[in-house]
Each structure stands twice: as structure tokens, then as C-alpha cells.
MARTIRO-116869 format. One record per atom (N, C-alpha, C): residue in one letter; chain; x negated, y negated, z; atom name. Coordinates in pm, 1 decimal, decimal comma. Each point is the difference from the previous one (the first is absolute). Layout:
BEGIN
R loro gudo u v w mivo
R a A X Y Z CA
...
END
This chain:
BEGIN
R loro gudo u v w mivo
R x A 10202,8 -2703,7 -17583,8 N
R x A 36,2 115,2 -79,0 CA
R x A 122,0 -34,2 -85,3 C
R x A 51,3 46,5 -124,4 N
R x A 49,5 -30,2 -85,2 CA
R x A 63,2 60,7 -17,5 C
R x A 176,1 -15,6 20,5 N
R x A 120,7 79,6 -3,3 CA
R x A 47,1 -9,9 -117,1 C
R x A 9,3 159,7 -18,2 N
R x A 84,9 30,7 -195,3 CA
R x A 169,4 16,0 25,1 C
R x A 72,5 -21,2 -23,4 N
R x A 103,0 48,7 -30,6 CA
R x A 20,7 200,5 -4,2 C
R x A 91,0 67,2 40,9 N
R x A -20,3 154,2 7,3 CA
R x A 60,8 20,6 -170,1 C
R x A -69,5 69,6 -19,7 N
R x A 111,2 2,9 -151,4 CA
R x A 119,9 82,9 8,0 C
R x A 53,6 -26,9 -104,6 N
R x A 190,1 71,0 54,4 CA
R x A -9,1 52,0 -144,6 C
R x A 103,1 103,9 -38,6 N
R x A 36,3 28,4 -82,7 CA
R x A 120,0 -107,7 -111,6 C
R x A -30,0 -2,2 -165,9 N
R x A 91,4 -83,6 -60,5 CA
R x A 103,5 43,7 -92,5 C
R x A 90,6 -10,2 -5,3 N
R x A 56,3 25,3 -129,0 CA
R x A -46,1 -10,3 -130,1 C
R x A 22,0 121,3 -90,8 N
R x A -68,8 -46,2 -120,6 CA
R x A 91,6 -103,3 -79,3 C
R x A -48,8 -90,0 -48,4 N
R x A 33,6 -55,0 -7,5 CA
R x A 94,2 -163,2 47,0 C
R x A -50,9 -5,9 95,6 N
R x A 16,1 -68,3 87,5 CA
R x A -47,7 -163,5 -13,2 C
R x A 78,5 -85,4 -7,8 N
R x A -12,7 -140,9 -73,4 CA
R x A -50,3 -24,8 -122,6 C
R x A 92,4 55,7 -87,8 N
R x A 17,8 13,4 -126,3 CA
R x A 131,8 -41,7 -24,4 C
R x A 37,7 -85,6 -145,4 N
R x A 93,6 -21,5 -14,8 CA
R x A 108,5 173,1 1,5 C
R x A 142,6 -58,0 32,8 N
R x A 49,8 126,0 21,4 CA
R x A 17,7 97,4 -175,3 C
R x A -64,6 -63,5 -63,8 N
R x A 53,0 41,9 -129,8 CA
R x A -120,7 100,6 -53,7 C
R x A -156,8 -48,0 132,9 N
R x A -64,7 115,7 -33,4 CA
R x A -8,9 112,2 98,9 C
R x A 119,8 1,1 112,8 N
R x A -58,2 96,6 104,6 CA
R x A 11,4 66,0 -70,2 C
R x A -22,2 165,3 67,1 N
R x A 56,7 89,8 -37,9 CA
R x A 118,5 73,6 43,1 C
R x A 117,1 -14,4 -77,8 N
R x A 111,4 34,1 62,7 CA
R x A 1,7 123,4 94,0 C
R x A 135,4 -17,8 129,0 N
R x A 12,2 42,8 64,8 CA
R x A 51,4 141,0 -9,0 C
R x A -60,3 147,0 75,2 N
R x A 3,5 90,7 13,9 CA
R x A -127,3 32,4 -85,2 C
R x A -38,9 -67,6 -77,9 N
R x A -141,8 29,9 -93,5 CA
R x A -102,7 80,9 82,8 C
R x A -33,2 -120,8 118,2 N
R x A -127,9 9,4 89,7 CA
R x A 48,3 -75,9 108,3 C
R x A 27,2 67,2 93,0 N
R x A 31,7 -50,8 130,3 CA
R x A -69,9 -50,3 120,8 C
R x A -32,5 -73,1 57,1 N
R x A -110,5 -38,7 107,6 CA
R x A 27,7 87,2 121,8 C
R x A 147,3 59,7 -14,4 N
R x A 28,1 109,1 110,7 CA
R x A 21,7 112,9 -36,8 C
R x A -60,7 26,8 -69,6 N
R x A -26,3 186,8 -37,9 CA
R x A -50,6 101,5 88,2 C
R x A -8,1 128,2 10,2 N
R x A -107,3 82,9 49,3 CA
R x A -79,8 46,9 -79,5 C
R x A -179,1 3,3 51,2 N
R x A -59,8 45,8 -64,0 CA
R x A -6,6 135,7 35,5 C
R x A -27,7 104,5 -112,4 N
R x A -4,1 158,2 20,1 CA
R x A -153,2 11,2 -8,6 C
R x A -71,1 121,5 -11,7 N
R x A -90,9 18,6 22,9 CA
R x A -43,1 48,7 -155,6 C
R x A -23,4 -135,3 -29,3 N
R x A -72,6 7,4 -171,7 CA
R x A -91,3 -150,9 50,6 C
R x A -89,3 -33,0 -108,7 N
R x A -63,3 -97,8 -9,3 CA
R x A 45,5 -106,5 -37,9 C
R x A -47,9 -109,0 40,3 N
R x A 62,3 -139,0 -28,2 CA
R x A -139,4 -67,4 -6,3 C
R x A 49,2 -124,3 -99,6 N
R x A -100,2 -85,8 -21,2 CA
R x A 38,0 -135,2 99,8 C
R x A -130,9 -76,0 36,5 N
R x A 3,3 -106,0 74,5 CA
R x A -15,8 -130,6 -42,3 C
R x A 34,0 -80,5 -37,7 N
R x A -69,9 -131,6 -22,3 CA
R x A 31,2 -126,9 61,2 C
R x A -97,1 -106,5 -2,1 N
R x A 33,2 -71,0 96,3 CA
R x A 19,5 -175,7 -77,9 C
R x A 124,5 -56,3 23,5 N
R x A 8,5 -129,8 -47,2 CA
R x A -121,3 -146,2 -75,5 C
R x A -97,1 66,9 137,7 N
R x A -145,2 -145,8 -3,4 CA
R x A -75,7 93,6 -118,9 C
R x A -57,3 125,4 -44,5 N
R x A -43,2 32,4 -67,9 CA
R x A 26,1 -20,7 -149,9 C
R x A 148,6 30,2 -20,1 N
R x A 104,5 -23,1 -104,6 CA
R x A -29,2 -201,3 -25,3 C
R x A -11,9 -89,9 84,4 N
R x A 1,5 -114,3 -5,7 CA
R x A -136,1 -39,3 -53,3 C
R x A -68,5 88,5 53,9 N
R x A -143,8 -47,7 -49,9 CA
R x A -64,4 105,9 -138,9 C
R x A 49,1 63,3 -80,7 N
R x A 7,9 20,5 -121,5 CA
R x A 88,5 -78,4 -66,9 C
R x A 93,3 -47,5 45,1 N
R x A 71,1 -131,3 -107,0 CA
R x A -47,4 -126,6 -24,7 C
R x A -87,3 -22,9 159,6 N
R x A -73,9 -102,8 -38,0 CA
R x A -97,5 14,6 -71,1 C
R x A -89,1 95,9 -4,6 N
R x A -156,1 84,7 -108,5 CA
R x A 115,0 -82,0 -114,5 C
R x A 58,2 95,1 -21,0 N
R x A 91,7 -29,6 -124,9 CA
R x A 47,4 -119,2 -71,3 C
R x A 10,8 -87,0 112,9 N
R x A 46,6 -168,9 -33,4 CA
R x A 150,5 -24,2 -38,2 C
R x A 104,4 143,0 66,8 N
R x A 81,6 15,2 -41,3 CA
R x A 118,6 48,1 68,8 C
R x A 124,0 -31,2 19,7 N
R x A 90,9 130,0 64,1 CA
R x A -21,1 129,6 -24,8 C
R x A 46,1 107,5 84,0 N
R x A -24,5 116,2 -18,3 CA
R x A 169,7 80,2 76,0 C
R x A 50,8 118,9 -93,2 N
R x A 96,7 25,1 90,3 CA
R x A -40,8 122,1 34,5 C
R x A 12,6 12,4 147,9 N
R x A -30,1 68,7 62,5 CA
R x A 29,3 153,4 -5,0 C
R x A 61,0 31,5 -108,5 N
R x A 113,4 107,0 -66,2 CA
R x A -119,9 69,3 -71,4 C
R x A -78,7 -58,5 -70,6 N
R x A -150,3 89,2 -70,3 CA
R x A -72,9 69,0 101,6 C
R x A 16,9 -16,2 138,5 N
R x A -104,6 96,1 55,1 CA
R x A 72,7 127,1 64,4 C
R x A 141,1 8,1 -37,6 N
R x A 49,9 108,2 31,0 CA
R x A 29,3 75,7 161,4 C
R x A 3,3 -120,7 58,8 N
R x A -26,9 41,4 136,6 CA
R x A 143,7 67,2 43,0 C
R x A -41,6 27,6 139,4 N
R x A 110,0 107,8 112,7 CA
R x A 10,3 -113,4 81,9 C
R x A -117,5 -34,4 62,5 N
R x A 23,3 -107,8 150,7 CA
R x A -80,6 -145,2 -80,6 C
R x A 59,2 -82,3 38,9 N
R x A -110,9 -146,2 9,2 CA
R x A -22,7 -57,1 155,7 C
R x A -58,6 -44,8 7,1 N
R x A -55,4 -21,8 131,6 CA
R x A -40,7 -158,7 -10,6 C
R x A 12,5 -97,4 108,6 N
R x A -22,5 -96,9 32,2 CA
R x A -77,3 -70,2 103,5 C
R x A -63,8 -113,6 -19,8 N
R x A -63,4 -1,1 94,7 CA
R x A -179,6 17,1 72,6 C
R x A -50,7 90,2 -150,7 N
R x A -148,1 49,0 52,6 CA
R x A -63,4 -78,2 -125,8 C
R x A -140,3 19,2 1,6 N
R x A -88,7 -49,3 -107,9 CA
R x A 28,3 75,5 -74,9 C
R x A -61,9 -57,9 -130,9 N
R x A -37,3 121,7 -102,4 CA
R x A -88,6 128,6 21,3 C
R x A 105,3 66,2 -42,7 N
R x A -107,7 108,1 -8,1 CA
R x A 13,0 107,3 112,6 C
R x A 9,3 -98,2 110,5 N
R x A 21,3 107,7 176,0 CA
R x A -3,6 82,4 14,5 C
R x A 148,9 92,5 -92,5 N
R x A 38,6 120,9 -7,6 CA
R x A -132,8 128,1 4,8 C
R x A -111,6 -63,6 -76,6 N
R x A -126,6 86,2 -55,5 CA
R x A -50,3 32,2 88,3 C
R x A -16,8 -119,6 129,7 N
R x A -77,2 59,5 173,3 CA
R x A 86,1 102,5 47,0 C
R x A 129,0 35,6 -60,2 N
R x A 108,2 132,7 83,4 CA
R x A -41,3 119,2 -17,8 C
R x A -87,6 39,0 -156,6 N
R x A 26,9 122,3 -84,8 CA
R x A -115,3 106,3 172,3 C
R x A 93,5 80,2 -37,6 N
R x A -21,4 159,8 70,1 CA
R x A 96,8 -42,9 178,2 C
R x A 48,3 -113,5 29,6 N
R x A 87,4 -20,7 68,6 CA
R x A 133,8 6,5 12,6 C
R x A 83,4 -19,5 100,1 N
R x A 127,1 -26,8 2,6 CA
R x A 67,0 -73,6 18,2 C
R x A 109,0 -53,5 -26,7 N
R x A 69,4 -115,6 12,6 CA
R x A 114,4 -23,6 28,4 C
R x A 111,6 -42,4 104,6 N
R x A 106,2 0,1 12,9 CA
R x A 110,0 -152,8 -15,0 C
R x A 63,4 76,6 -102,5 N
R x A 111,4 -131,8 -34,3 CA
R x A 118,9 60,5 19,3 C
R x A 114,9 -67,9 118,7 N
R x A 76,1 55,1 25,1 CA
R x A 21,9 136,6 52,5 C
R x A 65,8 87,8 -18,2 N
R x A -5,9 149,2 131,2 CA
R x A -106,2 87,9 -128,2 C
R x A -75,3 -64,1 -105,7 N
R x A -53,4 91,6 -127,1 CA
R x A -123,2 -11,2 10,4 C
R x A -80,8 133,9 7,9 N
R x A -183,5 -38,1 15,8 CA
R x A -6,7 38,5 -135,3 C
R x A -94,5 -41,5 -36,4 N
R x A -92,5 -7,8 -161,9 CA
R x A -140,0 19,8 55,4 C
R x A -58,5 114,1 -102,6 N
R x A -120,2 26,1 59,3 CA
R x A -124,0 -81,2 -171,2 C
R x A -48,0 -110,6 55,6 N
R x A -37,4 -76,7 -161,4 CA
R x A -129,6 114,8 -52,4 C
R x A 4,0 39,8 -125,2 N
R x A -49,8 102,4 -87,2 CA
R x A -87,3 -6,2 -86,1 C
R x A -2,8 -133,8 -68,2 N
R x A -74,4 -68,5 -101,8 CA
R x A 37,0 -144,7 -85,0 C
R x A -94,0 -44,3 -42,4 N
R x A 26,9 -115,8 -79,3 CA
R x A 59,4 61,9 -137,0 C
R x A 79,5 -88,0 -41,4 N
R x A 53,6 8,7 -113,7 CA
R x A -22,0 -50,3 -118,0 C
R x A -90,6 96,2 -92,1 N
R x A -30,8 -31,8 -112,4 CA
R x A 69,2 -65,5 -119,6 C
R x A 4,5 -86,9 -85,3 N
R x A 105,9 -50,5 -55,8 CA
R x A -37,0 13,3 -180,4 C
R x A 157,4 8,5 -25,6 N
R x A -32,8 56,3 -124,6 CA
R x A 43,7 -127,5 -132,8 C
R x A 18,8 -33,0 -152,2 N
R x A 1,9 -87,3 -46,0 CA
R x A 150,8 -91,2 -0,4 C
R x A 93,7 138,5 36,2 N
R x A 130,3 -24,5 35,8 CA
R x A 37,2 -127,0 89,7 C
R x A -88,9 -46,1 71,7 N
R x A 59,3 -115,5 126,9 CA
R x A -34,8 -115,0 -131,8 C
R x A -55,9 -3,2 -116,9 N
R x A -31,4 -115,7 -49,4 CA
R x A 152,2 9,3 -95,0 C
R x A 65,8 28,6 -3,6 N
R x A 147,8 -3,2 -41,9 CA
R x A 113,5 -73,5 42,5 C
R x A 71,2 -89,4 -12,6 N
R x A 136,5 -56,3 63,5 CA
R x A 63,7 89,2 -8,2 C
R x A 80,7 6,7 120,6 N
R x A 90,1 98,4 12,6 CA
R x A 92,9 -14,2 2,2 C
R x A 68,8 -124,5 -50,7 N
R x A 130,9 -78,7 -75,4 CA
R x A -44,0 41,5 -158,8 C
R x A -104,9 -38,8 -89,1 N
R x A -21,7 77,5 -141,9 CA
R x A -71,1 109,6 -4,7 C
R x A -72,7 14,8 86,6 N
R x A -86,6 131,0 -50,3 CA
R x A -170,0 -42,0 -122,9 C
R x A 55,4 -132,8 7,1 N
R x A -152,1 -36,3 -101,8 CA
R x A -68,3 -9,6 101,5 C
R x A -155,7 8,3 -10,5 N
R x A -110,1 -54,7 38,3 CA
R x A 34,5 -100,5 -0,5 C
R x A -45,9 -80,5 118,0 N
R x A -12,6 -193,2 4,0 CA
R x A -75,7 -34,8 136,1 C
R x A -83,6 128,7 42,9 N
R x A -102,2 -49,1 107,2 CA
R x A -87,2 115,1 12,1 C
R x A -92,2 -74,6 13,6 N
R x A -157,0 118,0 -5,6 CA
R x A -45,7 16,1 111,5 C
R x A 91,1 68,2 149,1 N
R x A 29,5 52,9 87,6 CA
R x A -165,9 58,3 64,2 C
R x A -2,1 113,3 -99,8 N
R x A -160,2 27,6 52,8 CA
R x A -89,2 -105,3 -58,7 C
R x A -4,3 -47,9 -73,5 N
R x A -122,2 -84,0 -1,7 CA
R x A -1,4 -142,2 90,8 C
R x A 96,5 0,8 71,0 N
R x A 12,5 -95,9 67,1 CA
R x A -84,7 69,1 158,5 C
R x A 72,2 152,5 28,3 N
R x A -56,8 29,2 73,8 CA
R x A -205,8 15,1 23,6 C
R x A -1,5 79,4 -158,0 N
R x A -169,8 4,2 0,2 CA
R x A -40,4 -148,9 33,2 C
R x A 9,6 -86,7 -66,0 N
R x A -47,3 -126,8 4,1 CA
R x A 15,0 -54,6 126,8 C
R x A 83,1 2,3 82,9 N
R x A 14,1 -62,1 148,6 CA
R x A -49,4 95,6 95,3 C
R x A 18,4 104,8 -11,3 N
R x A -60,3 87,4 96,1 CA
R x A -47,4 136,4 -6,2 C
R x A -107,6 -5,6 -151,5 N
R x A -55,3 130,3 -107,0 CA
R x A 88,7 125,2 80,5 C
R x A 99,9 -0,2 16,1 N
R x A 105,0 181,0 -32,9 CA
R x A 142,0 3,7 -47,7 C
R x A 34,1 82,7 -27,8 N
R x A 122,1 -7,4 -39,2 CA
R x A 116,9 41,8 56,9 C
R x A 36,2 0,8 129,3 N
R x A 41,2 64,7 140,7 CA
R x A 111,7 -136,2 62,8 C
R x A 76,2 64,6 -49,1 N
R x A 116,8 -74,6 74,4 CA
R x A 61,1 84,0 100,2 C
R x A 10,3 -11,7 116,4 N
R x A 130,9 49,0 83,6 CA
R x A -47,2 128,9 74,8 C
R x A 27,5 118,7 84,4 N
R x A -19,3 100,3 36,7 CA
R x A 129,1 119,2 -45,5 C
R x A -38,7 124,1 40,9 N
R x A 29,6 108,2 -2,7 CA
R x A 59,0 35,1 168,5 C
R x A 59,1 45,3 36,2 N
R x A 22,6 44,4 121,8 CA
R x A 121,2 139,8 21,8 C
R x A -4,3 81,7 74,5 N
R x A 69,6 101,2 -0,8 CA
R x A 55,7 -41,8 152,7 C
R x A 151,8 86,4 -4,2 N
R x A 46,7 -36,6 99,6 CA
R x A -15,9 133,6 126,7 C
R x A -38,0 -95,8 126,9 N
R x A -12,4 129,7 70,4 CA
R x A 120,5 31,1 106,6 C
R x A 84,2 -141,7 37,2 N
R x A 161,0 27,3 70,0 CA
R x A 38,3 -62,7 -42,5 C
R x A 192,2 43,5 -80,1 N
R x A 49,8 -70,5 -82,4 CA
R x A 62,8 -85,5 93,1 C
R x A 113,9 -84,5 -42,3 N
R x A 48,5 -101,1 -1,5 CA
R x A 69,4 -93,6 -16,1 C
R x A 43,3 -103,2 39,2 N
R x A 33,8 -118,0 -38,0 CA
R x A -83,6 -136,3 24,4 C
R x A -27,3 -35,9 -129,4 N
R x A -59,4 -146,7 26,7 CA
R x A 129,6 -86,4 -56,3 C
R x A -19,0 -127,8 89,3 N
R x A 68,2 -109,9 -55,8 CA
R x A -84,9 -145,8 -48,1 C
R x A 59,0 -18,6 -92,0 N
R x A 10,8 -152,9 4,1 CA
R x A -71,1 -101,8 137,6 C
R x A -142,5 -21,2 -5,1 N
R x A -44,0 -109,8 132,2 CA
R x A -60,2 130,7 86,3 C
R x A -4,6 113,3 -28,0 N
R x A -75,8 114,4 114,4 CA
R x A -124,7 -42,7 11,7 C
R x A 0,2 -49,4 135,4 N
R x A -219,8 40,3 -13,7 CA
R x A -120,4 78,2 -17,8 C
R x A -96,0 -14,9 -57,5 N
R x A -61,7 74,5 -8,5 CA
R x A -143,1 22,7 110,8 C
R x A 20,1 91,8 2,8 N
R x A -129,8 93,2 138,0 CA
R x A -28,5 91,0 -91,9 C
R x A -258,3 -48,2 26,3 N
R x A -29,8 82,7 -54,3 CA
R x A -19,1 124,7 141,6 C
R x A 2,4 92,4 -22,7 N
R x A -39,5 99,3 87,6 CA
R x A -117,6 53,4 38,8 C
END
């Protein structure tokens, strides 16, 4: 049987030169979440549209709340109508996330310079990056929290 790694929660931005994190108090890896929706996405997914792409990608176009480490592509999608706990915070996953022309933008210029969805149709016909999730007990996640699906 074939042992995965548990996935943990990452900083956004996280091994990036420091000149692209995103500065501090921006987005914190130790925040609380309140009870609004958050989007999910996960590192290997993000890796494997850059590769479709043949290209870096910063991870800043998909607009995320949490990144996640650790699972295949895609994973997140076996969660939807489940729950999930990272750190003392459950997330109940809601839906895939439809994506709009905006992620094909740098978000250092703002030009177009990657064809984001067509990378997606072409590798895996949809255009669905990341999840939707509402929170059902708030929280603190940190930096390295594991994740349990429920």
C-alpha cells in the first residue's frame, strides 16, 4: 500500500522570492476564518496548469484564501458536499470553481500573458480551478496545519 504524505496547509506565497510574497499583515497564514466563504486551492493542481502551459505561473491569479499541499490534482473535487478540517476551522467544500478570463492576467502588469483557461480546457476539457467552501467553525489555521477530510 502506498503512503501519501497528509497535506498541511501553505503560505501564500510561500517559496517565492521575498520580493514576490505578499507583504506582511496583507494575508496571514494565522488569521481567523469568520463565517463567509473561502476559496480552496491546492499547490499540485496550480503546478500542473503551468506545466499545460510550458510555463511559470504565479500563484496570485487564482485568487485563493487557503493553498494546500501535498494531494493530487484536483482532490479537492472528491470533498464537494463534505467537510474538512484544517486546524480548530471546519470548511464545509460547496463547489468547484468556475474560472473567469481574469486568471489569464499577471498580476505584477495586469496584461494578459497566459491563456489560463485554455490551458485548462485543453488538459482537462473545464475550466474549474480550486473550490468554494463555507465555513462551518471558525478559527485558527496555521502555517503546516493538517488537513482531515471529515
Amino acid at each position: 500500500m502506498r503512503r501519501h504524505r497528509r497535506p498541511r496547509a501553505q503560505q501564500h506565497g510561500q517559496g517565492r522570492p521575498a520580493s514576490r510574497r505578499i507583504p506582511q499583515g496583507t494575508t496571514q497564514p494565522r488569521g481567523r476564518l469568520h463565517r463567509h466563504a473561502r476559496q480552496g486551492e491546492h499547490t499540485a493542481s496550480h503546478a500542473a496548469v503551468a506545466d499545460q502551459l510550458g510555463k511559470p505561473l504565479e500563484p496570485e491569479r487564482w485568487r485563493g484564501n487557503i493553498w494546500l499541499d501535498g494531494l493530487p490534482p484536483w482532490a479537492e473535487w472528491d470533498w464537494i458536499g463534505r467537510d474538512i478540517r484544517i486546524g480548530a476551522v471546519t470548511l464545509r467544500i460547496q463547489e468547484r470553481i468556475a474560472r473567469c478570463a481574469h486568471t489569464a492576467a499577471s498580476p505584477e502588469t495586469g496584461l494578459r500573458d497566459a491563456d489560463t483557461l485554455g490551458a485548462l480546457r485543453d488538459g482537462w476539457t473545464h475550466t474549474d480551478f480550486g473550490v468554494y467552501a463555507a465555513v462551518m467553525t471558525g478559527g485558527r489555521i496555521a502555517l503546516g496545519d493538517e488537513l482531515e477530510v471529515l
